[in-house]
C-alpha positions in Angstrom: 0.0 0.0 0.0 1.4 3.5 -1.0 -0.5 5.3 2.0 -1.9 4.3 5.7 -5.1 2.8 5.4 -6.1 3.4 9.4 -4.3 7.1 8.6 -6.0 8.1 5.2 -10.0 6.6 6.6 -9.5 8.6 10.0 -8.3 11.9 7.7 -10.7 11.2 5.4 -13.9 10.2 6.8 -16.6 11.3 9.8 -18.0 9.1 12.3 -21.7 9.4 11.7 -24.5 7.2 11.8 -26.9 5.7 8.3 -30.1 7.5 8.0 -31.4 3.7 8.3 -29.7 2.4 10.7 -29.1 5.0 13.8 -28.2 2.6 16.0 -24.7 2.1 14.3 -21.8 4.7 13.9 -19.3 4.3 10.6 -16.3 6.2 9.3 -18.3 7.5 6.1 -17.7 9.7 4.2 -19.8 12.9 2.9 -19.9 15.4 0.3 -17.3 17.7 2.6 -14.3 15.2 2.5 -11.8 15.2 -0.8 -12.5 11.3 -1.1 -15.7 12.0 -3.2 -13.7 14.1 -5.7 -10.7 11.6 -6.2 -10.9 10.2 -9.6 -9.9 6.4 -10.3 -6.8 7.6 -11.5 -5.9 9.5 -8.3 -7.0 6.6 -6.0 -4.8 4.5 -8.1 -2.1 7.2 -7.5 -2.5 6.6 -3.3 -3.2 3.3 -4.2 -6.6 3.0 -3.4 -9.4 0.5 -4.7 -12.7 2.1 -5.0 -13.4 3.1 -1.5 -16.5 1.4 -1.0 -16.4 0.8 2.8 -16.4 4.7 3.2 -20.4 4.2 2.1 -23.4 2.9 3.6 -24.9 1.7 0.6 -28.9 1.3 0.2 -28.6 -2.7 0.4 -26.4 -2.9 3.6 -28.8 -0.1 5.2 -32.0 -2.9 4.5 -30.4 -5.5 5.4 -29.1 -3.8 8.8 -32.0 -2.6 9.4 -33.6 -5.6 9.1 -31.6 -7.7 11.3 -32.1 -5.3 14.3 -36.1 -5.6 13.6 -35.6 -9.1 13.6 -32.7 -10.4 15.9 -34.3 -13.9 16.1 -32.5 -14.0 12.5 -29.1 -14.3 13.8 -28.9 -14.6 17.8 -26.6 -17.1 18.7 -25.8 -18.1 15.5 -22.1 -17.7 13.5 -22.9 -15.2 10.8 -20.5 -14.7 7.4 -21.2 -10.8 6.4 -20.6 -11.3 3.0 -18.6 -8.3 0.7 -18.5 -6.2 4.1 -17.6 -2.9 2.9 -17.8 -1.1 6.0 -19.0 -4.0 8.4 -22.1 -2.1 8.6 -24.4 -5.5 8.3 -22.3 -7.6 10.5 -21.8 -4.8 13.3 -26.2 -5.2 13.5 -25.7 -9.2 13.7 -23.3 -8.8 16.7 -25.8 -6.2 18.4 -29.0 -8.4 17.6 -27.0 -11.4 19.3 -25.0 -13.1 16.8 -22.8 -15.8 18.6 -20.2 -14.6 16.1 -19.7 -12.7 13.1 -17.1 -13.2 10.7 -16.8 -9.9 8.4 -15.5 -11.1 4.3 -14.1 -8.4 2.0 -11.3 -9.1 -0.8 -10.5 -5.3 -0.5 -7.4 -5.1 2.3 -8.8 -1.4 2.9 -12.1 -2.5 4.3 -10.0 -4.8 6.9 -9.1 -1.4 8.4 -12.2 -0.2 8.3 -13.8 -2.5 9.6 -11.6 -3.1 12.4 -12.0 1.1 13.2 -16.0 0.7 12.8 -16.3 -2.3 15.2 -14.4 -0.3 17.8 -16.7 2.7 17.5 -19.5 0.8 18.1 -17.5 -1.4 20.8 -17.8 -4.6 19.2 -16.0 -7.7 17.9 -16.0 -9.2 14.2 -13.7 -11.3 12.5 -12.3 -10.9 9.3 -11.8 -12.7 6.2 -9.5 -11.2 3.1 -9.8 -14.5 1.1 -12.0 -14.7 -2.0 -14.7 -16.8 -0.6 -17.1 -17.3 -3.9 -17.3 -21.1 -4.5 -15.7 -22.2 -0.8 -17.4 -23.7 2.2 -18.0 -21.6 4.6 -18.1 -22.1 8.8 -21.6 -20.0 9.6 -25.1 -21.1 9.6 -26.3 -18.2 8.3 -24.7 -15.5 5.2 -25.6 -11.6 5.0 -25.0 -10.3 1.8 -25.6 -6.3 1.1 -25.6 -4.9 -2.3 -24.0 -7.7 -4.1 -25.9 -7.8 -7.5 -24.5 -4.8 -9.2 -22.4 -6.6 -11.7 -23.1 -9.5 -14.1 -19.9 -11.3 -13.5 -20.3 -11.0 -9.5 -23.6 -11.8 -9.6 -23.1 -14.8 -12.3 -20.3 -16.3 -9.8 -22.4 -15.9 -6.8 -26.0 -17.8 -7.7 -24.2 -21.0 -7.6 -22.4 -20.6 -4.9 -25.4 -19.0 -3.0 -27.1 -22.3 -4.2 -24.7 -24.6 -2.5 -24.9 -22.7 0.7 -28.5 -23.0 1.4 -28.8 -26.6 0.1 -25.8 -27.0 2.9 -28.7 -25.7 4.9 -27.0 -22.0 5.4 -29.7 -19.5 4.8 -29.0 -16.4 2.8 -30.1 -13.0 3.0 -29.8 -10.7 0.5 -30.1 -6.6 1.1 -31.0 -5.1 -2.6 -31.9 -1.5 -3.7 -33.1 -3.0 -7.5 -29.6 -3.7 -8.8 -29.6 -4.7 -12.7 -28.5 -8.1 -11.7 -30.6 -9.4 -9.1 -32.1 -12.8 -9.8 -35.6 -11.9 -8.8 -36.5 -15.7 -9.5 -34.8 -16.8 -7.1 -35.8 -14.8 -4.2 -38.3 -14.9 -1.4 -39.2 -11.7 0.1 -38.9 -10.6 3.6 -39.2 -7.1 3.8 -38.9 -3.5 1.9 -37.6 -0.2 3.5 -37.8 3.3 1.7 -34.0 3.9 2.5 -32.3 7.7 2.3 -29.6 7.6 -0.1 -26.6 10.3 -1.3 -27.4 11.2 -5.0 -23.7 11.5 -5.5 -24.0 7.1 -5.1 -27.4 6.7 -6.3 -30.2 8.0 -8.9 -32.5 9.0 -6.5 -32.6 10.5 -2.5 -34.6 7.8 -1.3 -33.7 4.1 -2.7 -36.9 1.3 -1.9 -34.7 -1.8 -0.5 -35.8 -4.9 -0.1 -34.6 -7.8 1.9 -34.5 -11.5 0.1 -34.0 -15.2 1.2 -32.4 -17.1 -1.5 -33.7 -19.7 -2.5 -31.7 -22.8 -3.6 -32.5 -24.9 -7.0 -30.6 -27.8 -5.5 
């Protein structure tokens, strides 16, 4: 890495709380801090991926959200948060009751923050750098926010989210309408109206719904 992860997020972020999800405090950042100006070609200068742990995208929100209204979901159970980003999603499953919570992100920046969100919120995840698309998995239960943006991703992950609940692993997925959401595949659970930036999305409010998955196996 060209810069300090734990340096750059503190410098270049706020502690604030989602619109969704009060409850939880992140490093985010907002319209006031440089890092939504930096192009791809000057993250890549400061070596950067795309930051997106410093967001609390529409999906994660829902899906947080939704595991607070319904802690039954994941109290005393080991929970995989699945393509973490900020750990918002598996920070709720340790405060609904989660027996443990193993946070999963192939970017090594979200290890950072993560590990800087869990402590503002006083809480304990695990982490998990590996690409885990395709391997087994030691939870009974995955969280998954925000995952069906892109057709390769999405392509790799049906199958693999297959597997898991024929394994007998529930799934839950936290979607804002992405272009790549199998919708027949899906059971529904429930639907926020979620406060968005419009710098991140096409509209101020983004209607998120939560998902089981449902295997074909």
């Amino acid at each position: 890495m060209k810069t300090d992860p734990e340096a750059f997020i503190r410098a270049n972020t706020s502690v604030m709380a989602p619109p969704h999800v009060p409850e939880i405090s992140l490093h985010l950042a907002s319209e006031a801090h440089e890092l939504w100006l930096k192009t791809e070609e000057e993250l890549e200068a400061i070596g950067l991926p795309p930051p997106f742990w410093a967001f609390a995208w529409a999906g994660g929100q829902g899906l947080a959200r939704y595991v607070l209204d319904h802690p039954e979901t994941v109290r005393g159970k080991r929970v995989l948060d699945f393509a973490s980003g900020s750990g918002l999603v598996g920070i709720a499953a340790v405060i609904a009751g989660a027996l443990e919570v193993t946070a999963s992100d192939i970017d090594p920046w979200a290890e950072t923050a993560i590990r800087l969100n869990a402590a503002v919120n006083r809480v304990s995840l695990g982490f998990a750098g590996a690409d885990l698309i395709g391997q087994a998995v030691d939870a009974d239960i995955v969280l998954a926010g925000d995952v069906f943006y892109e057709r390769a991703f999405a392509d790799a992950l049906v199958p693999w989210f297959d597997r898991l609940v024929a394994e007998g692993k529930p799934v839950l997925v936290g979607d804002p309408g992405r272009s790549y959401l199998p919708r027949d595949r899906l059971e529904f659970c429930a639907v926020y109206q979620v406060p968005v930036t419009r710098a991140l999305e096409d509209s101020e409010i983004k209607k998120t719904t939560v998902w089981r998955f449902a295997s074909n196996i």
